[in-house]
C-alpha positions as CSV (number, residue, x, y, z in Angstrom):
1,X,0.0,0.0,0.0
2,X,1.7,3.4,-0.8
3,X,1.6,5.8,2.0
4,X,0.6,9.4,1.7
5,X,1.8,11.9,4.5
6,X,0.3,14.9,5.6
7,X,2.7,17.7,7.2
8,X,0.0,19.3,9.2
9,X,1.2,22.8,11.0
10,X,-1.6,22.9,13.7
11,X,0.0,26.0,15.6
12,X,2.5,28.7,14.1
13,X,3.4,30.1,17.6
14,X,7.0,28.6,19.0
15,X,8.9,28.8,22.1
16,X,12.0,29.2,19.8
17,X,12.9,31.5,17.1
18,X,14.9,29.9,15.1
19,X,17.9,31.9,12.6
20,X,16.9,30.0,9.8
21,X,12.9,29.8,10.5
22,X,10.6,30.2,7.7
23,X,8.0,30.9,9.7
24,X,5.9,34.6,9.1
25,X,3.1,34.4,10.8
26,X,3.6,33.1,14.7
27,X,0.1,34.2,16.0
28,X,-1.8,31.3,14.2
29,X,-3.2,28.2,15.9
30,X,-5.9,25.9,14.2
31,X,-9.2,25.6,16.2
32,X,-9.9,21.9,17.4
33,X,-13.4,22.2,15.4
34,X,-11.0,23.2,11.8
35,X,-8.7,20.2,12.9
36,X,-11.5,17.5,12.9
37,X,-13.5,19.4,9.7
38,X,-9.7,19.2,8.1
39,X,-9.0,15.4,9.8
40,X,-12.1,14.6,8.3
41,X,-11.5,15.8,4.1
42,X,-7.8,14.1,4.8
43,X,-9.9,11.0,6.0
44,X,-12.0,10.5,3.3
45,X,-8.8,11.7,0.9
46,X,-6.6,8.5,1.6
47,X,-9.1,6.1,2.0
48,X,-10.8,7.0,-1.5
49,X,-7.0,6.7,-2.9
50,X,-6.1,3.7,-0.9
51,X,-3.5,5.3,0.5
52,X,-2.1,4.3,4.0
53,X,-2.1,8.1,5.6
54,X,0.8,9.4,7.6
55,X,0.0,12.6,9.5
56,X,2.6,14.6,10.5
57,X,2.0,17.5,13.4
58,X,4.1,20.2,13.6
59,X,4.1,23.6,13.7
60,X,6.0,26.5,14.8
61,X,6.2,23.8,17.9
62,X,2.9,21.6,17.7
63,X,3.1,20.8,21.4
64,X,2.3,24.6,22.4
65,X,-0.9,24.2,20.9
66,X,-3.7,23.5,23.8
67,X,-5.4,20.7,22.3
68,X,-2.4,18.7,20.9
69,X,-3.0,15.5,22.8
70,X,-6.8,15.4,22.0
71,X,-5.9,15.8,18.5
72,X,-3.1,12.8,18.2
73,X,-5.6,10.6,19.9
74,X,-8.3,11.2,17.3
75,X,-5.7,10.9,14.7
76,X,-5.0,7.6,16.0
77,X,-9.0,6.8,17.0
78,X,-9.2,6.5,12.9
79,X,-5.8,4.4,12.4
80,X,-4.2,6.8,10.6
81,X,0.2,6.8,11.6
82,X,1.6,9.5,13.8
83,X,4.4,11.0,13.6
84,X,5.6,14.4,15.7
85,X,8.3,16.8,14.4
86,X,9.3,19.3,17.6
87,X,12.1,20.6,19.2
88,X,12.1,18.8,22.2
89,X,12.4,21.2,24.4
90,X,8.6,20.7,25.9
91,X,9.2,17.3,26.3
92,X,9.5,16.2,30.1
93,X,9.3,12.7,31.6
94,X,5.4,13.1,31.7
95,X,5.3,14.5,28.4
96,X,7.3,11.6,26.8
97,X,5.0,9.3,28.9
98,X,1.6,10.7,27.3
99,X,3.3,10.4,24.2
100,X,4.4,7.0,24.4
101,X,0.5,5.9,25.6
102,X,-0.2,7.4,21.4
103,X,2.1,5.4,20.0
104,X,3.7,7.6,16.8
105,X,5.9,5.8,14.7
106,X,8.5,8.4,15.4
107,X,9.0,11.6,17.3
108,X,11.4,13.7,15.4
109,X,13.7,16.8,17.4
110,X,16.2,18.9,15.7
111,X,19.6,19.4,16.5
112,X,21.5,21.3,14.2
113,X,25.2,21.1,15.6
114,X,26.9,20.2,19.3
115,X,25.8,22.2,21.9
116,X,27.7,25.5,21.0
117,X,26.5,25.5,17.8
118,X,22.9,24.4,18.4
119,X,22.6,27.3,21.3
120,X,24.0,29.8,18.2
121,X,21.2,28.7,16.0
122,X,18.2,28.3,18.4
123,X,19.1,29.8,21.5
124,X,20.8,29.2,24.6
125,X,20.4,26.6,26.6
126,X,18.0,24.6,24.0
127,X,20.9,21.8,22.9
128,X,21.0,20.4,26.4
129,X,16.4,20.9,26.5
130,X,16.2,18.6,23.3
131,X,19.0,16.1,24.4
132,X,16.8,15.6,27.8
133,X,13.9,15.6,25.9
134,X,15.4,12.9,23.7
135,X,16.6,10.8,26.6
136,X,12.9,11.0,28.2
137,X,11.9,10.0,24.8
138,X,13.9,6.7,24.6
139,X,13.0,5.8,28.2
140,X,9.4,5.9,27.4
141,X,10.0,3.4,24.4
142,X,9.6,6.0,21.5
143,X,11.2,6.1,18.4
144,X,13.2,9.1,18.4
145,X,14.4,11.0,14.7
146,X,17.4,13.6,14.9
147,X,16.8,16.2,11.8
148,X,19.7,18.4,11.4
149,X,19.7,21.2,9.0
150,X,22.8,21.8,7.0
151,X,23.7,25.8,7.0
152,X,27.2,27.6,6.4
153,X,26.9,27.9,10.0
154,X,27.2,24.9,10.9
155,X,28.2,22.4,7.7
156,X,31.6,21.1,9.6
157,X,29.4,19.9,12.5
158,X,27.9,16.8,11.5
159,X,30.1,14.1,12.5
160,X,29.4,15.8,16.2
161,X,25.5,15.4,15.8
162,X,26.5,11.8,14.9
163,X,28.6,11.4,18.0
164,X,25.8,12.9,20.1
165,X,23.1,10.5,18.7
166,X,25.2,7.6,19.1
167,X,25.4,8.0,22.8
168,X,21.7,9.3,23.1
169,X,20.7,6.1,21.1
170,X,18.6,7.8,18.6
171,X,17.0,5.6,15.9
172,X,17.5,7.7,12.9
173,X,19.4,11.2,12.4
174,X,18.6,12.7,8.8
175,X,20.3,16.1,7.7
176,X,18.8,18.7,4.8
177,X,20.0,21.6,3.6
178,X,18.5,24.8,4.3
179,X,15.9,26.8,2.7
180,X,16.3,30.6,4.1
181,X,16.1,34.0,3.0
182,X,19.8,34.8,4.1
183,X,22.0,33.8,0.9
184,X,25.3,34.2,3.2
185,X,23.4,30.5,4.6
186,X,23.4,28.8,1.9
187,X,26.0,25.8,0.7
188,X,28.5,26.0,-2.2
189,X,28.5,23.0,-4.1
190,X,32.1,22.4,-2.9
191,X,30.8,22.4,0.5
192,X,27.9,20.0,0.2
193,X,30.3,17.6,-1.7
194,X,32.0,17.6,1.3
195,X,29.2,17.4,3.6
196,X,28.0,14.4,1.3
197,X,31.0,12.3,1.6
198,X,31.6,13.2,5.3
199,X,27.7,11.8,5.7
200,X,29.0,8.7,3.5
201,X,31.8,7.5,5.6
202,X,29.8,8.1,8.9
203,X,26.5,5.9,7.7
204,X,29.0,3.0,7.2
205,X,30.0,3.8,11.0
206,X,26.6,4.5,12.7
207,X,23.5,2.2,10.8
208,X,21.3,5.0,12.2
209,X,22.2,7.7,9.4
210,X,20.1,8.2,6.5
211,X,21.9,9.0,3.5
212,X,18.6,8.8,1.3
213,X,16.3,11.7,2.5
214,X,15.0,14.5,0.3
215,X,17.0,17.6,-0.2
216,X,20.5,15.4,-0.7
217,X,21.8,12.6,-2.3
218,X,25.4,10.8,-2.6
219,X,25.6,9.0,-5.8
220,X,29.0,6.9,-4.3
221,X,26.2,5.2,-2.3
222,X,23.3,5.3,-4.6
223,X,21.3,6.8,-2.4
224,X,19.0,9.2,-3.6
225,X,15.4,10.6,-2.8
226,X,12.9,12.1,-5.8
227,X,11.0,15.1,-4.8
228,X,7.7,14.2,-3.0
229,X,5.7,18.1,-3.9
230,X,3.0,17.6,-5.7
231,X,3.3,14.0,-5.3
232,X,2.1,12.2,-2.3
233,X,3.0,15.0,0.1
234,X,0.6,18.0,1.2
235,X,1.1,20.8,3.4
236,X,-1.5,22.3,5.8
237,X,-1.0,25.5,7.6
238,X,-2.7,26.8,10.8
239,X,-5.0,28.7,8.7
240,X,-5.6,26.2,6.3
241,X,-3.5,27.4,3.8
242,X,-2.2,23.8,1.6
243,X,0.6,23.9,0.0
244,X,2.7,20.9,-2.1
245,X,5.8,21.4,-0.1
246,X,6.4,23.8,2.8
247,X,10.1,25.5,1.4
248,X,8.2,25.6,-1.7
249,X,6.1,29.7,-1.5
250,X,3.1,28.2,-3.3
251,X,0.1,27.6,-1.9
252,X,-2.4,26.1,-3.8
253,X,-5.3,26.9,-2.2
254,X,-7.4,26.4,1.9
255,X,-8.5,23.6,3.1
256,X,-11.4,25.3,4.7
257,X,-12.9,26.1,1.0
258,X,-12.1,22.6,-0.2
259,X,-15.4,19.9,0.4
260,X,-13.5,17.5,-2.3
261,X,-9.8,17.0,-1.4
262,X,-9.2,14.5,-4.0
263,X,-10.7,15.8,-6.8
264,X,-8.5,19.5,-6.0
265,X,-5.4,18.0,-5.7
266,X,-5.9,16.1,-8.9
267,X,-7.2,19.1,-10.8
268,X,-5.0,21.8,-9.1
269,X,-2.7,23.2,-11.5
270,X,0.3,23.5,-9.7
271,X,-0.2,19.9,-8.0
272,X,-0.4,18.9,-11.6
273,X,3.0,20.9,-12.7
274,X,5.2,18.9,-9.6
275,X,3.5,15.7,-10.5
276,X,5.0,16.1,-14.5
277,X,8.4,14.3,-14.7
278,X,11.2,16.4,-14.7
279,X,14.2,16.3,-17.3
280,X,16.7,19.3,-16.7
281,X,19.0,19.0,-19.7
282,X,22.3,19.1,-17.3
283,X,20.6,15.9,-16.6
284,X,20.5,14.2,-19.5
285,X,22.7,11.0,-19.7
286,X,23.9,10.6,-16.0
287,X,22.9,7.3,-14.3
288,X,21.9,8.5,-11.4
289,X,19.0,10.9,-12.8
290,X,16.2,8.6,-12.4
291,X,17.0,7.8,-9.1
292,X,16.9,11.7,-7.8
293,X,14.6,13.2,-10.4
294,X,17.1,16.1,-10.9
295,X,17.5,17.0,-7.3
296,X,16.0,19.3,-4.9
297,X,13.4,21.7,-6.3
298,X,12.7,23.9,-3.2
299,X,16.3,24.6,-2.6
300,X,17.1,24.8,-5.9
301,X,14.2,27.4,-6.2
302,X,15.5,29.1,-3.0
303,X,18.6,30.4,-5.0
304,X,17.4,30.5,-8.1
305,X,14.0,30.9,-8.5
306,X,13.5,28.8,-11.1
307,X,11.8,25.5,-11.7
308,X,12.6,22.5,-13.9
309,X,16.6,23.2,-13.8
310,X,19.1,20.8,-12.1
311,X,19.8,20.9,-8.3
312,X,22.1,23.8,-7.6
313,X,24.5,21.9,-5.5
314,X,24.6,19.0,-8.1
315,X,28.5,18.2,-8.4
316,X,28.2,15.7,-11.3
């Protein structure tokens, strides 16, 4: 059964304000009524598909919001998979308890470098909240992610985030690269080659690293990841703005003016754009093309703004 996964951004507030945060608005939360109207259309969505749905809460930080718990539990009432992207910080021995009783298939918390570097990024103190929150995590029995976000700021760091996970006993740590408005953030190619190879050599050390998420790929390996947008991936904002991919600044139309989800994504123009094959003529006769689809289109569109061109950091 193919799985379709919902990145659902129930709340905007956040305890944290991130340097590289795309967030605008932080004064948005979805009422619990909108979140089972919404629950509902995404429902009916996967099962007419035969989808298996994956819903994803996060926000700003989804645990601020005041009905958070009620709304995992009716998540998983209708046997839909959780998962829970955060930033740990919020998450106490009680908290990871509660969480445990919903049983997500993962909770996923963001470190983006060792404590010195982390604290730079998202503020003082928050490395060592999110390592206790991990640690909670683990002793409750939950799969814990690690996502770290590859910057200038921090693209010599990721062996360290390794080393942390490795002790903390994490289950997975992913990385991405960033999709900002500050240029001076962004990778040269050089550097993501290196980042790449550095990622490489450590997933042959820790079996937890994985080499094959969206945004980057490391042909040595084979590992690769097509773009998702438009595919089987929707966004849903606090005001129930959708979009087809969050780094992407298209959104495609509200939820709350949407009876028939299936029959808009299917006729939405822009849905119907992503889902066209790409074929970037840089592309043409390298073997690894139809593995990653010609790379990354948000962060590709991030520095460019430009559509159906080969990833920006492809060193091939």
């Amino acid at each position: 059964m193919l799985r379709h996964y919902l990145q659902w951004h129930i709340i905007h507030s956040c305890n944290l304000h991130c340097v590289h945060c795309y967030q605008e608005d932080y004064n948005c939360r979805m009422p619990y009524e909108q979140m089972v109207a919404t629950l509902d259309k995404y429902e009916a969505y996967v099962r007419a598909k035969g989808y298996e749905g994956q819903i994803n809460l996060t926000g700003g930080e989804p645990m601020l919001h005041p009905d958070f718990y009620r709304i995992c539990e009716e998540i998983r009432r209708r046997g839909l998979r959780l998962g829970i992207l955060t930033n740990g910080t919020l998450i106490d021995e009680n908290a990871s308890n509660k969480l445990a009783a919903l049983k997500p298939v993962f909770v996923q918390i963001s470190l983006d470098g060792p404590q010195k570097v982390h604290d730079l990024i998202r503020g003082e103190g928050n490395f060592q909240r999110a390592v206790a929150g991990i640690d909670h995590l683990k002793s409750a029995g939950v799969r814990v992610l690690v996502s770290f976000t590859i910057m200038k700021q921090n693209c010599e760091t990721f062996r360290e985030v390794a080393r942390v996970c490795a002790k903390h006993h994490v289950d997975k740590l992913w990385w991405d690269r960033v999709v900002t408005d500050d240029e001076s953030q962004y990778l040269t190619t050089e550097e993501f080659r290196k980042a790449s190879e550095t990622a490489s050599r450590l997933s042959k050390k820790y079996d937890f690293i994985n080499n094959g998420r969206a945004l980057q790929w490391i042909p040595e390996d084979n590992c690769g990841y097509e773009c998702s947008a438009g595919k089987r991936l929707l966004i849903i904002l606090a005001n129930g703005d959708m979009m087809a991919c969050r780094r992407l600044p298209f959104v495609i139309g509200n939820i709350y003016r949407v009876d028939d989800l299936d029959s808009f994504l299917e006729e939405n123009e822009t849905m119907k754009m992503l889902r066209k094959p790409r074929f970037p003529k840089e592309c043409v006769g390298c073997k690894y093309f139809y593995k990653c689809g010609g790379g990354s289109l948000c962060v590709t569109y991030a520095q460019t703004g430009k559509l159906g061109i080969r990833d920006v950091n492809c060193y091939l």
